[in-house]
Structure formats: C-alpha cells, structure tokens
TIDOSE-832470 format. One record per residue: residue in one letter; x, y, z of N, C-alpha, C in turn. Coordinates in Angstrom, 1 decimal, padded with zeros to 4 digits. Layout:
PT  aa  n.east  n.north    n.up  ca.east  ca.north   ca.up  c.east  c.north    c.up
PT   A       X        Y       Z        X         Y       Z       X        Y       Z
...
//
This chain:
PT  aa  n.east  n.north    n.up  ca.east  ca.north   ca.up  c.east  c.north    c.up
PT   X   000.8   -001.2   000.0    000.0     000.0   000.0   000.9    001.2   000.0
PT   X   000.2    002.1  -000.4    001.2     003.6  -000.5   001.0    004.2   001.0
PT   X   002.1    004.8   001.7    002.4     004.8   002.7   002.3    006.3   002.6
PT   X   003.1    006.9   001.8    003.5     008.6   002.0   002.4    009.3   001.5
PT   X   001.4    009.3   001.4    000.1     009.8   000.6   000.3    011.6   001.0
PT   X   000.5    011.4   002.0    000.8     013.3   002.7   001.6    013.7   002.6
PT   X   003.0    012.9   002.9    004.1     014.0   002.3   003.8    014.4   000.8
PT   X   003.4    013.3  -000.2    003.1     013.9  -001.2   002.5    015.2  -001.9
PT   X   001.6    014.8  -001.1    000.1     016.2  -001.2   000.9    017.3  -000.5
PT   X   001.4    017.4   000.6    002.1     018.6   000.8   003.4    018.8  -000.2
PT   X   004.3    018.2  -001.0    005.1     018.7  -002.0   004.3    019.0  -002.9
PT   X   003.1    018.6  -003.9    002.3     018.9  -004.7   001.8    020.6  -004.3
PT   X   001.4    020.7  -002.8    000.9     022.1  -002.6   002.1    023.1  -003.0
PT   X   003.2    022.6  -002.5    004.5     023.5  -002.0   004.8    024.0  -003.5
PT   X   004.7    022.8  -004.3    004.8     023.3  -006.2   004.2    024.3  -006.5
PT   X   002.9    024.0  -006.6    001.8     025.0  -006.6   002.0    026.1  -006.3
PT   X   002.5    026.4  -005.0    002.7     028.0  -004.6   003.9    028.5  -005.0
PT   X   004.6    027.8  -005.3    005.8     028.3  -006.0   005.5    028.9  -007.2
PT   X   005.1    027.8  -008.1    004.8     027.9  -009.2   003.6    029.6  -009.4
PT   X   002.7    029.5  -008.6    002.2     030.9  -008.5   002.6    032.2  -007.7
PT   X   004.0    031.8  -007.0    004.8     033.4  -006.7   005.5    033.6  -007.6
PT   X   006.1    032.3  -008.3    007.5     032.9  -009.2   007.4    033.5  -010.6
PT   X   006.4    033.0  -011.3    005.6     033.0  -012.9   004.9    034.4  -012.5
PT   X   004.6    035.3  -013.4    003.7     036.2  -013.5   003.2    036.0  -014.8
PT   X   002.5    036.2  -015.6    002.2     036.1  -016.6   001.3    037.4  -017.4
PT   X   001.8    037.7  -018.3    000.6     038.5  -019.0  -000.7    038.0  -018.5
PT   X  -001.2    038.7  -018.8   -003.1     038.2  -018.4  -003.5    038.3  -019.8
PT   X  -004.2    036.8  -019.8   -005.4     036.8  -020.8  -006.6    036.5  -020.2
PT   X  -007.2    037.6  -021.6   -008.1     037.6  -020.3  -009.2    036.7  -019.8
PT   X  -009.5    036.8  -018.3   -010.2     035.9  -017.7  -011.6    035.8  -018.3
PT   X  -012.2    035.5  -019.2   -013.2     035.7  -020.2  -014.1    034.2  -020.0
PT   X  -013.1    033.2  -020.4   -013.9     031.8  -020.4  -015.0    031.0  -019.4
PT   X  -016.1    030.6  -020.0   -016.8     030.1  -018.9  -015.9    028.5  -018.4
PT   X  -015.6    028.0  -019.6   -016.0     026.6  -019.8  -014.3    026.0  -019.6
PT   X  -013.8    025.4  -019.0   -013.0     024.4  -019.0  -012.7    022.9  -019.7
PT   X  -012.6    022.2  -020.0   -012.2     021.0  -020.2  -010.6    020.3  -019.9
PT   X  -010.7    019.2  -019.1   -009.2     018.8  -019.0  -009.1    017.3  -019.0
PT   X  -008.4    016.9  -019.7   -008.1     015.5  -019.7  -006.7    015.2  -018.6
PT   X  -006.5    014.3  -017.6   -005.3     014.0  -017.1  -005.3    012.4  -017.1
PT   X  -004.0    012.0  -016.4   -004.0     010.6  -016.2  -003.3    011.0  -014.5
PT   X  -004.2    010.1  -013.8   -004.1     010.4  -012.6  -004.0    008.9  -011.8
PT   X  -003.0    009.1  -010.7   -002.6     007.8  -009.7  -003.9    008.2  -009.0
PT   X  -004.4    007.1  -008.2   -005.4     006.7  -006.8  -004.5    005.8  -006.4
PT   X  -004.1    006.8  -004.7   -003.3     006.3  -003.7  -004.5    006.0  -002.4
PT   X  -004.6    005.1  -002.3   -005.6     004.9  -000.8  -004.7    004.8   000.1
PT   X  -005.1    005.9   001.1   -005.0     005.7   002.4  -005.7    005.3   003.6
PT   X  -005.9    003.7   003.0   -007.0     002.5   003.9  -006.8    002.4   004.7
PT   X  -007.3    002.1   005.2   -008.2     001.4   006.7  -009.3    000.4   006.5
PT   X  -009.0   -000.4   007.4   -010.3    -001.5   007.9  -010.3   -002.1   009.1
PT   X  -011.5   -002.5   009.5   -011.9    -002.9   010.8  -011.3   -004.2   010.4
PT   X  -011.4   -005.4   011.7   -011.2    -006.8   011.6  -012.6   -007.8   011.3
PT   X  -012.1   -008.3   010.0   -013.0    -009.2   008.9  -014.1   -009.9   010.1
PT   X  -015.2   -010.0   010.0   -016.2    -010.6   010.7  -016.3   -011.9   009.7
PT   X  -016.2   -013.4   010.8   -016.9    -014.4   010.4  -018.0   -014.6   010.9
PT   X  -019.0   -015.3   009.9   -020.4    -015.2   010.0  -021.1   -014.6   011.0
PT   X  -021.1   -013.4   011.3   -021.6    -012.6   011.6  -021.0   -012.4   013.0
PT   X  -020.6   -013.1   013.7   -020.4    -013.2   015.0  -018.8   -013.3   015.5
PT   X  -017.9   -013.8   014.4   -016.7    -013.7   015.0  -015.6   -013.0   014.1
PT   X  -014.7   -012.1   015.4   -013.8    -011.5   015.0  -012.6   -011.8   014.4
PT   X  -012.2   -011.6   013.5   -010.7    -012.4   012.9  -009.6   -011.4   013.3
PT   X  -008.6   -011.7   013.5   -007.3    -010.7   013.6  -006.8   -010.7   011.8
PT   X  -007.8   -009.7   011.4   -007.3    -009.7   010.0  -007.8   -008.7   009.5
PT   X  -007.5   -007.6   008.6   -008.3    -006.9   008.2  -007.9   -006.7   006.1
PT   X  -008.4   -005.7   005.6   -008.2    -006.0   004.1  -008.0   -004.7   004.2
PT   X  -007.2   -004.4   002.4   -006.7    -003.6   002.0  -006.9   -003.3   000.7
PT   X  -006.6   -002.5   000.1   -007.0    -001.4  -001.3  -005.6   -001.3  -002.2
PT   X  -005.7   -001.6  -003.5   -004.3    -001.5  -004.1  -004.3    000.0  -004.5
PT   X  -003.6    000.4  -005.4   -003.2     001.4  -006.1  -003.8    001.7  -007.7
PT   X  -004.2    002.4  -008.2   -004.7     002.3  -009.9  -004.2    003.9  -010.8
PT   X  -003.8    003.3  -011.7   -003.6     004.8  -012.5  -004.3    004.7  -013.6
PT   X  -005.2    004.8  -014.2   -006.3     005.8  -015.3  -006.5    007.3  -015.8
PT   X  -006.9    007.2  -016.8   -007.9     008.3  -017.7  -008.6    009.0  -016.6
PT   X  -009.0    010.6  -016.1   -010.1     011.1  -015.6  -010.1    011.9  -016.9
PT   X  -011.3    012.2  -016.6   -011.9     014.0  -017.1  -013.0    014.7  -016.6
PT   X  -012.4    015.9  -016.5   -013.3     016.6  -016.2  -013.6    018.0  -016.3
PT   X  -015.1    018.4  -016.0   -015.2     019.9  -016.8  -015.5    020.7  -015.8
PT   X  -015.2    022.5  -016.0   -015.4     023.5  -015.2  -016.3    024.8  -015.7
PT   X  -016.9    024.8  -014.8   -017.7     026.3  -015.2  -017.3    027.0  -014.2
PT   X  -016.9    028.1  -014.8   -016.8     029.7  -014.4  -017.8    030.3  -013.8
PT   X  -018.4    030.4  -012.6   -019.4     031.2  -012.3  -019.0    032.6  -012.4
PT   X  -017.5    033.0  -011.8   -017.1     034.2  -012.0  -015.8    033.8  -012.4
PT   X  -014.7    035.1  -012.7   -013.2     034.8  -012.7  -012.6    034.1  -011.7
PT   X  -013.1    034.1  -010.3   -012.6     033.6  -009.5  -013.1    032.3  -009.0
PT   X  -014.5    032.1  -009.5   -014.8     030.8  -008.8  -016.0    030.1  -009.8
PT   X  -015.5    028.7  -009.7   -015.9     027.8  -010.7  -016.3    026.3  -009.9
PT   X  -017.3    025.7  -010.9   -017.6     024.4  -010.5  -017.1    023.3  -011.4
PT   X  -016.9    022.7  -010.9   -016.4     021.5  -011.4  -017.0    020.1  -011.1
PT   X  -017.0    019.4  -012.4   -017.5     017.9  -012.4  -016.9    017.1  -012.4
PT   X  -015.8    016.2  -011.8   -014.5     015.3  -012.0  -015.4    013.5  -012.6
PT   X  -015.1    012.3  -013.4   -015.6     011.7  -014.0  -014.3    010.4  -014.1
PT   X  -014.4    009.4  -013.9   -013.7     008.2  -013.7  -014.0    007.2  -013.4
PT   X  -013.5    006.1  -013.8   -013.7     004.9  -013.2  -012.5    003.7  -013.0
PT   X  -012.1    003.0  -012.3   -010.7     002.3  -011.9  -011.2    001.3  -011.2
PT   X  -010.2    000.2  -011.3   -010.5    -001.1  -011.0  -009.2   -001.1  -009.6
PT   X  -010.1   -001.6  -009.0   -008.7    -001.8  -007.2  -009.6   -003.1  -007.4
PT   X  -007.5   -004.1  -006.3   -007.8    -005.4  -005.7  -008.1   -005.6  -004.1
PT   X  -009.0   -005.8  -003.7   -009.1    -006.1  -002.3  -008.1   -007.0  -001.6
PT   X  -007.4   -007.5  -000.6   -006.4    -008.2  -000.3  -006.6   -008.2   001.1
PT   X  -006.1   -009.5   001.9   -006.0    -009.5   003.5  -005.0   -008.9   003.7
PT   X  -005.5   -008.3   004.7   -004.2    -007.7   005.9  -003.7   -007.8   007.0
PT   X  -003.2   -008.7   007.5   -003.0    -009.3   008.7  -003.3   -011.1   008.1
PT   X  -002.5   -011.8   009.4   -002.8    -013.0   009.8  -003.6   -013.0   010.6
PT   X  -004.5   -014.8   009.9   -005.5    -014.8   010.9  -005.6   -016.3   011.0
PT   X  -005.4   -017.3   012.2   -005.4    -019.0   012.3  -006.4   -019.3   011.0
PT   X  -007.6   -018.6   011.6   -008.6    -019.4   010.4  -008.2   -019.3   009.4
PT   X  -007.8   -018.5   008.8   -008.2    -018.3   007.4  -006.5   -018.7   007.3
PT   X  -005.0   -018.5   007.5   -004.1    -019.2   007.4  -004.1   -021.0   007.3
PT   X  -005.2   -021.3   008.0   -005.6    -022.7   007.7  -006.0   -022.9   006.8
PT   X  -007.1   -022.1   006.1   -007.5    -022.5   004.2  -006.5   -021.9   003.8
PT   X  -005.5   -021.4   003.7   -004.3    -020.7   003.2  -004.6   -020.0   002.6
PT   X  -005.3   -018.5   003.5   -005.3    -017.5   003.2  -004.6   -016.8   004.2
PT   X  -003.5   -015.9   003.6   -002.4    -015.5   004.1  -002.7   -013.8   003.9
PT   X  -001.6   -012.9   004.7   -001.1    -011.4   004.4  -001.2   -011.4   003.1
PT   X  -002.1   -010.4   002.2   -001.6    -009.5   000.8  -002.5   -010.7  -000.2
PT   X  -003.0   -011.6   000.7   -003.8    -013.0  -000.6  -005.1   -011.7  -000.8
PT   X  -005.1   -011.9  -002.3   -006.4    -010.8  -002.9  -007.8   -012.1  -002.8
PT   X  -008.3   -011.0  -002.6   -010.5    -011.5  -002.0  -011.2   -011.5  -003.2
PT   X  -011.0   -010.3  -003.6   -011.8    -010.0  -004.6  -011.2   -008.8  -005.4
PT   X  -012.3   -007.9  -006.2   -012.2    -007.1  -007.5  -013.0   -006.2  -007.2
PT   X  -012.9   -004.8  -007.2   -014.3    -004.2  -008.0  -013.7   -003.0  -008.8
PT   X  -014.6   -002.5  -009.0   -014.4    -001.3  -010.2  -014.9   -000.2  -009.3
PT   X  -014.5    000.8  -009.2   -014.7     002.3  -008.4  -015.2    003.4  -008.8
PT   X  -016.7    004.2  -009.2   -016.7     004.7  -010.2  -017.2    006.4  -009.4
PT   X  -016.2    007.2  -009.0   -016.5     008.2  -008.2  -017.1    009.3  -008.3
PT   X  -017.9    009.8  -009.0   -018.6     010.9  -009.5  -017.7    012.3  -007.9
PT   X  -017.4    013.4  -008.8   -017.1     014.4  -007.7  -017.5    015.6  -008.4
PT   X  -018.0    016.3  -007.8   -018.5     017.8  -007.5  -018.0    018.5  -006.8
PT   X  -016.9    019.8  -007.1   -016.3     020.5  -006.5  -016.5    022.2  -006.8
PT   X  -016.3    022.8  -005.9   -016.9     024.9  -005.7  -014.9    024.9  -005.6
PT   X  -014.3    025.2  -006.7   -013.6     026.2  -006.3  -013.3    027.3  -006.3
PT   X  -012.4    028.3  -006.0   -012.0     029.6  -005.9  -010.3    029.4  -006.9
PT   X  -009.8    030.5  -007.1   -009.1     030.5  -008.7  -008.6    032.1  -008.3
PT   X  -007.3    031.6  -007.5   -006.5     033.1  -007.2  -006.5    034.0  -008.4
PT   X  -005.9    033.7  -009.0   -005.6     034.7  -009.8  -005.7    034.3  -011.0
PT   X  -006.9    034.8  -011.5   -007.7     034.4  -012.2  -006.8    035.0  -014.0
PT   X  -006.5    036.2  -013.9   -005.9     036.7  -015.4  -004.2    036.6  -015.9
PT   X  -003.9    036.0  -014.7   -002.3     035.2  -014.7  -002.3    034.1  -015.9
PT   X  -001.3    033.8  -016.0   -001.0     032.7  -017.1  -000.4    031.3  -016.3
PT   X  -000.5    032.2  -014.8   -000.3     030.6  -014.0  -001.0    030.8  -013.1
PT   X  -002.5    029.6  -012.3   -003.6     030.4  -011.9  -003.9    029.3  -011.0
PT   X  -003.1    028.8  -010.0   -003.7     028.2  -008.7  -005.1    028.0  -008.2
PT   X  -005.6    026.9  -007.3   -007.1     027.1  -007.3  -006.6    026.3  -005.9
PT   X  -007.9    026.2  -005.4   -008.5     025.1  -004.5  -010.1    024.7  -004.2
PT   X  -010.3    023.8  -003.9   -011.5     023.5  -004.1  -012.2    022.4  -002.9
PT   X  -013.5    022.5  -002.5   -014.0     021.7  -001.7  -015.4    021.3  -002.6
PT   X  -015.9    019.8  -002.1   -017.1     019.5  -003.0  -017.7    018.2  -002.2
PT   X  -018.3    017.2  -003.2   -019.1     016.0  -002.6  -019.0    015.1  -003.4
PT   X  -018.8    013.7  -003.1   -018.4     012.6  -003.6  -019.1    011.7  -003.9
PT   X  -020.1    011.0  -004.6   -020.6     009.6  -004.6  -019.7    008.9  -005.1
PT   X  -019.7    007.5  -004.4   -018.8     006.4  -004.9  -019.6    005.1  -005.3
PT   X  -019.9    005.0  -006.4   -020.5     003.5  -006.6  -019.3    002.6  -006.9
PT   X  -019.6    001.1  -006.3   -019.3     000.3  -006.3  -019.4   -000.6  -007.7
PT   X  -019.0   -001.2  -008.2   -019.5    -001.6  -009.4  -018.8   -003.5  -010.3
PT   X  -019.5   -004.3  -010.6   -018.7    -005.1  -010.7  -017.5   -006.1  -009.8
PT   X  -018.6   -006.1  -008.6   -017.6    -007.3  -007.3  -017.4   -008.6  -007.8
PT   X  -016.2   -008.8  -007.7   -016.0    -010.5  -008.3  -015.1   -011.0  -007.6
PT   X  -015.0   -012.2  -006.7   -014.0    -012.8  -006.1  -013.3   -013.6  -006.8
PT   X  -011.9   -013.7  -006.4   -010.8    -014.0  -007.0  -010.5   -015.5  -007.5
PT   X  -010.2   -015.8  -008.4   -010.4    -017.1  -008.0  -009.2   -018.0  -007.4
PT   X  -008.4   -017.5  -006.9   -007.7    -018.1  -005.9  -008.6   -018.0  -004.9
PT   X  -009.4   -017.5  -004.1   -010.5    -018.0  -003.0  -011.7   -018.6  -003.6
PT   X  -012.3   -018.8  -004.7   -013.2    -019.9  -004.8  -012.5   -021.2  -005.0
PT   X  -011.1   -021.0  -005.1   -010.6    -022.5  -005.3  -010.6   -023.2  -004.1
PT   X  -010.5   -022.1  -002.8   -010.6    -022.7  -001.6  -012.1   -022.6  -001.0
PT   X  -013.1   -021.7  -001.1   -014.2    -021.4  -000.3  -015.3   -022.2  -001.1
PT   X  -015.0   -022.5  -002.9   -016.0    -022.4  -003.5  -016.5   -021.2  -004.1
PT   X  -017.9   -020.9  -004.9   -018.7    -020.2  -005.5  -018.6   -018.9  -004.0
PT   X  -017.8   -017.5  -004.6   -018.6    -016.4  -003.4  -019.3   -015.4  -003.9
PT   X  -020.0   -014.9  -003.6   -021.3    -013.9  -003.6  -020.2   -012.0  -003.2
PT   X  -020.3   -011.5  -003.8   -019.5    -010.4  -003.4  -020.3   -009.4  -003.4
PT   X  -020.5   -008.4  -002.6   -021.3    -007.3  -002.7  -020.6   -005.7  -001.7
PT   X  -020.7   -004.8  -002.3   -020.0    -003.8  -001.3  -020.7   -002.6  -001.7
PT   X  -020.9   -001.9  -000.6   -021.6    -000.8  -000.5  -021.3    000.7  -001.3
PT   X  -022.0    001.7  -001.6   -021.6     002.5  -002.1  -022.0    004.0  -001.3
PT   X  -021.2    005.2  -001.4   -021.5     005.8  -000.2  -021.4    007.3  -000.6
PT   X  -021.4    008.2   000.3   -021.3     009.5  -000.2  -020.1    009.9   000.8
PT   X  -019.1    011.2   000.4   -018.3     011.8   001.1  -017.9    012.9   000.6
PT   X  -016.9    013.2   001.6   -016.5     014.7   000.8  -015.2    015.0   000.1
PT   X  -014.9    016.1  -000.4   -013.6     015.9  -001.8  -013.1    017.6  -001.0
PT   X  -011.7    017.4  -001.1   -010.7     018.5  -001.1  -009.4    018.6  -001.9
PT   X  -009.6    019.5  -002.6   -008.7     019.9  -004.0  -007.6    021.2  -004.2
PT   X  -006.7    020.9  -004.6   -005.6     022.0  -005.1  -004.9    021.7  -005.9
PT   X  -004.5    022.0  -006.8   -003.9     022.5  -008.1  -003.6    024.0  -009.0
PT   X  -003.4    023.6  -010.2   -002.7     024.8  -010.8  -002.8    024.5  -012.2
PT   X  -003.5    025.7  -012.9   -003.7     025.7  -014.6  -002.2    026.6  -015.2
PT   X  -001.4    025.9  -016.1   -000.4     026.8  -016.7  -000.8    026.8  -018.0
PT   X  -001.0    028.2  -018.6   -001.3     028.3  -020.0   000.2    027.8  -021.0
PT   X  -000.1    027.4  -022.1    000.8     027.4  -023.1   000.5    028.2  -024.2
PT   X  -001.1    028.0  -024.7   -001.2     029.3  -025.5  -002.7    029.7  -025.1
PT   X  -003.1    030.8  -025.9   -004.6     031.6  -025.4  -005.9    030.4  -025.2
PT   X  -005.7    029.1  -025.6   -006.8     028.2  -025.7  -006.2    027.2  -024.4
PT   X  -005.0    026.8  -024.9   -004.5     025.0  -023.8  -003.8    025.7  -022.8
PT   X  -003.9    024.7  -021.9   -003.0     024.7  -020.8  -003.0    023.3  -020.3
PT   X  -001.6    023.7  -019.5   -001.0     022.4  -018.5  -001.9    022.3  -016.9
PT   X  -002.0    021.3  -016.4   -002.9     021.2  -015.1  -002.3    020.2  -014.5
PT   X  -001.9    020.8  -013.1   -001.4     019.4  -012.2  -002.6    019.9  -011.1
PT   X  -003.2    018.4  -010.4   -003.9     018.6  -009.4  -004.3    017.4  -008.6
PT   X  -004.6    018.2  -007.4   -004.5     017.0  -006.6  -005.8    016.8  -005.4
PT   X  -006.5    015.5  -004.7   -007.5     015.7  -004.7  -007.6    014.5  -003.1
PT   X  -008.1    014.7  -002.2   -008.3     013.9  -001.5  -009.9    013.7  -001.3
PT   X  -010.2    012.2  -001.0   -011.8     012.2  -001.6  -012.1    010.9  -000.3
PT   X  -013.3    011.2   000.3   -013.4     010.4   002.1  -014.7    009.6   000.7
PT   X  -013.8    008.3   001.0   -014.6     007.2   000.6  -014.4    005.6   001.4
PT   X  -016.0    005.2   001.5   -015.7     004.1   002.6  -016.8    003.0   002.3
PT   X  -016.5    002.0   002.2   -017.4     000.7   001.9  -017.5   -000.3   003.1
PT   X  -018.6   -001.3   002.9   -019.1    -002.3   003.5  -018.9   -003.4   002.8
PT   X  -018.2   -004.6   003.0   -017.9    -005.2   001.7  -018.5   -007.1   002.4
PT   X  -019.2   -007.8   002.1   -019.4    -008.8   002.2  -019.1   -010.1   001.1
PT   X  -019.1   -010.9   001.9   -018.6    -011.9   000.7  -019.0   -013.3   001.6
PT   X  -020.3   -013.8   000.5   -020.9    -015.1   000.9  -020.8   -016.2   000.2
PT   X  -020.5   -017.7   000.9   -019.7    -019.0   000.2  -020.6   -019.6   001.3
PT   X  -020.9   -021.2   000.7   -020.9    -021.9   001.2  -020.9   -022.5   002.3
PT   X  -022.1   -022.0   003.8   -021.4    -022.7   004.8  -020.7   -021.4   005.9
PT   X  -020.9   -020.2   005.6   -020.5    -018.9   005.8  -020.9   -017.9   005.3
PT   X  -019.8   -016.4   005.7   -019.6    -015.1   005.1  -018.8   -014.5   005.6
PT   X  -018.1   -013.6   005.0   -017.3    -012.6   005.8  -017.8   -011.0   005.5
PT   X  -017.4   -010.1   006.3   -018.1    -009.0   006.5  -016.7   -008.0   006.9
PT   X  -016.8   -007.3   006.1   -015.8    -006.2   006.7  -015.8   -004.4   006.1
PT   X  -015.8   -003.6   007.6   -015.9    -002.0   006.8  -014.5   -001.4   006.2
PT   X  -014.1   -000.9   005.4   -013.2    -000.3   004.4  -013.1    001.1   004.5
PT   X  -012.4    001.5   005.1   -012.1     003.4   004.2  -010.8    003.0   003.3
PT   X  -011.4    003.7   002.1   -010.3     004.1   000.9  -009.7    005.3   001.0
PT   X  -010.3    006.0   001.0   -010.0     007.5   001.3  -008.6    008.1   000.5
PT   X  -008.6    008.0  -000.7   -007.4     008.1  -001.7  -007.2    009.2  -001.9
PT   X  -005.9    009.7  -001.8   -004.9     010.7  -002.2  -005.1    010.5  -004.1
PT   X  -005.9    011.7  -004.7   -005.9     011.5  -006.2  -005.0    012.4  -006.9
PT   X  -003.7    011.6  -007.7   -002.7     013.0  -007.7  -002.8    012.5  -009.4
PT   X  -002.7    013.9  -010.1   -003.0     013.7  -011.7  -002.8    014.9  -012.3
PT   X  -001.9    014.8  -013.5   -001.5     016.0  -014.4  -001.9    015.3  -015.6
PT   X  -002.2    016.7  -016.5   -002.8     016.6  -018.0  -002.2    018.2  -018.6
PT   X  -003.5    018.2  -019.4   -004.1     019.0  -020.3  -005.3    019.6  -020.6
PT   X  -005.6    020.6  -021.0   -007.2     021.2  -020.6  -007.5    022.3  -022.0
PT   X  -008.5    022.6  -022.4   -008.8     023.7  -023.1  -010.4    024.7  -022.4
PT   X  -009.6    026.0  -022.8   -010.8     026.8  -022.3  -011.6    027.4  -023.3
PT   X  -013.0    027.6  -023.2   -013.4     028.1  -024.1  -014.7    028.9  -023.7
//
C-alpha cells in the first residue's frame, strides 16, 4: 500500500505556490466560462479497515486492503465568475481487495497477508466549488472543496478464493463523502494549458462476501490521495 500519501500532497501544494509566486504572466483575459481537462491520474488509498467478521459473529485478527490504480479522468469546469468555478470530475478504476493481517482461520484455508478476496471497479462521481487566485495570470492556482458519490461496481472474487471457499457472492456498498482539491492551470497558448492537481476524496465501503457454509463481512475506508497531471482547453 502507498504509505507517504501526505508528504506527497504537501510537496504537490508546495509546487503550486511556488509555481504561483515565481511566474507572472501577461493576463489573458479571464473571459472563459467553460473548461475541459483530460489528465491521467494515480489513486493512492489511504486505507483502513476494521477486523473481517466471520459469520456474523466472530472476529478475525485480519483486516483487508486497497491497491493502487492509474487511469484516464476527465473533467469539466464552469466559471461562475473569474474567481470561482464548479467542477465535475468523471472516472472509473478497477482496485484489488487483499487481507491484511494473519488470521489461524483463514491461514488454515491458506489465506495469508496481501492473498487478494476480490475485485471491484470504483466509479466516483465528484463535485467540486472552487476559488481560482488569480484568475488573469497565465499561472492560476485554485482550490476546491465539494461531494463525492462512490459507486461500487462489478464485485468479483478472486479465484484463488473460490478455489478454496467455492462459489462467493461479493457485494459492497456504495456511499457518499467529501472531496478537497488544489492544483494549478499553466497556460501554453490563449486556448490550452497544463494542469497538475491533486484531490483527496473520504470514501468508505461495506464489503461482504458469501460461500458456502459462511460469510465474511468487513468496513473499508479508501479515502485516496488523487494526484494527476494533463491537459485542458478553455473556451
């Protein structure tokens, strides 16, 4: 799992403000309603989980974990004013679920540390209000706060565990949270520009998984550090 998710996000900020003390730029001018930006962006979870429940009733000394994915986003911006804009962020990414910890039971079916459970696809819709310092710069810092739905999508266990459990039933919840953003638009010419940005997004599932004879049950925060550079046009 990715460990440094914060030092990151604070060198990403520290860019940022550099990047908008040192650059001055002609102003063009702040006119455009409409944004568009294509990036390719890492999702770093900074997981957490409680310890896996067997059939309903017993605790395991084990809990699960979230891998890492890099993908396509895109997403678009309106200008309410020069200074402040909404944004619609749009993606979807596939993470492996995995145990975390040893646990007798499940080391006895030889399920071990890091053995993957299952599959799903992550499909986050975000809505973000930012503000946009300096809006007629040619290097134009932002930040942003907003609201998250996370659907769940496509659960499928692994089959290295139906080889041991049999047929499992996978299901995991989907939820709402909140999104906090900063980044920076650098123009190249009057239409494109460069965009690094970065996004942390509170997302958290319920993940069950029913076989034969059982189930296991366990709560998840993802809560992913989303760090992504591209390209954008304004218009």
């Amino acid at each position: 799992m990715f460990k440094n998710n914060k030092t990151l996000l604070t060198t990403g900020l520290v860019i940022a403000s550099i990047f908008a003390g040192t650059f001055s730029g002609s102003a063009i001018a702040a006119d455009e309603k409409w944004k568009v930006r294509f990036r390719g962006i890492g999702i770093l979870p900074d997981d957490s989980s409680n310890n896996i429940t067997l059939n309903n009733t017993t605790g395991l000394n084990a809990g699960v974990g979230v891998d890492e994915a890099f993908v396509p986003e895109l997403d678009i911006t309106y200008m309410i004013t020069p200074h402040w804009g909404v944004e619609a962020i749009a993606g979807i990414a596939r993470h492996d679920v995995s145990i975390n910890g040893n646990d007798a039971t499940l080391t006895g079916l030889g399920i071990g540390d890091g053995f993957d459970i299952f599959d799903t696809w992550v499909l986050p819709p975000t809505v973000t209000l930012q503000y946009h310092f300096l809006p007629d710069n040619n290097i134009r810092p932002y930040v942003g706060v907003g609201v998250n739905y996370t659907a769940t999508l496509f659960d499928d266990a692994t089959d290295q565990l139906e080889a041991i459990l049999g047929p499992v039933d996978v299901s995991s919840s989907n939820s709402w949270g909140y999104a906090l953003q900063a980044g920076v638009d650098y123009d190249i010419n009057e239409s494109w520009f460069f965009n690094v940005d970065v996004k942390y997004i509170d997302i958290n599932t319920t993940a069950k998984l029913g076989f034969n004879g059982g189930n296991l049950e366990v709560d998840l925060d993802i809560n992913p550090f989303v760090v992504g550079a591209g390209v954008g046009y304004r218009f």
